[in-house]
C-alpha positions in Angstrom: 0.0 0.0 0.0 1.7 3.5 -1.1 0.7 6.3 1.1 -0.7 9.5 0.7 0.1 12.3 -1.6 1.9 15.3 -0.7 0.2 18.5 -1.1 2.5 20.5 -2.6 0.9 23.5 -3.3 0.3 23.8 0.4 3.8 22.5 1.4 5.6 25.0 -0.4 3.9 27.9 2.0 5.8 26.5 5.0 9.1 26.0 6.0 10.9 23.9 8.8 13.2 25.3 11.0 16.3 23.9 12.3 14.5 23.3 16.0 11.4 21.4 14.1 8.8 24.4 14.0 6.8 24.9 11.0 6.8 28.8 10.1 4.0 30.2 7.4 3.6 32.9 5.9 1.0 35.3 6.9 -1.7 36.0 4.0 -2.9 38.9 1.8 0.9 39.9 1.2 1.3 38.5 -2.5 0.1 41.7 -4.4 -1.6 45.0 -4.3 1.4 46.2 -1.7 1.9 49.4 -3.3 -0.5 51.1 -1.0 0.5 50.4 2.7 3.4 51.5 4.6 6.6 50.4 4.5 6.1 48.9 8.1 2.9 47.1 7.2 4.7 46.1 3.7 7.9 44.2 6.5 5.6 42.8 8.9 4.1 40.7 6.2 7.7 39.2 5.6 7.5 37.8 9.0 6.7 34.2 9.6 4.0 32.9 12.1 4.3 30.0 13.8 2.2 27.2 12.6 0.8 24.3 14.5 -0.9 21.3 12.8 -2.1 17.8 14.1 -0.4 14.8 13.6 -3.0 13.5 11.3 -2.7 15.8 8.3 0.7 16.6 8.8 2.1 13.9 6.9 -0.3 15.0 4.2 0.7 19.0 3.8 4.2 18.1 4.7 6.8 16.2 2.9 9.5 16.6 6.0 7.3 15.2 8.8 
């Protein structure tokens, strides 16, 4: 039995530090950044720390 797929769209989002914490980005900073301060425009750089269950983590993750 093979097991599940990765989802790599979703896994691509997140990255795994060196201690094992999963950091995302925060949303809504893609595009249309033209218009907010340059503070606002950094603290969308900034990854969040992400928790996820066991159970779909070895579905959105390919490290765990």
């Amino acid at each position: 039995m093979k097991g599940m797929k990765t989802n790599k769209s979703y896994s691509k989002r997140l990255k795994l530090t060196k201690n094992g914490k999963v950091l995302s980005r925060k949303p809504g900073f893609n595009h249309f950044n033209a218009k907010q301060s340059r503070n606002t425009q950094l603290a969308g750089k900034k990854g969040q720390n992400f928790t996820i269950k066991n159970k779909p983590k070895s579905h959105l993750l390919p490290f765990s």
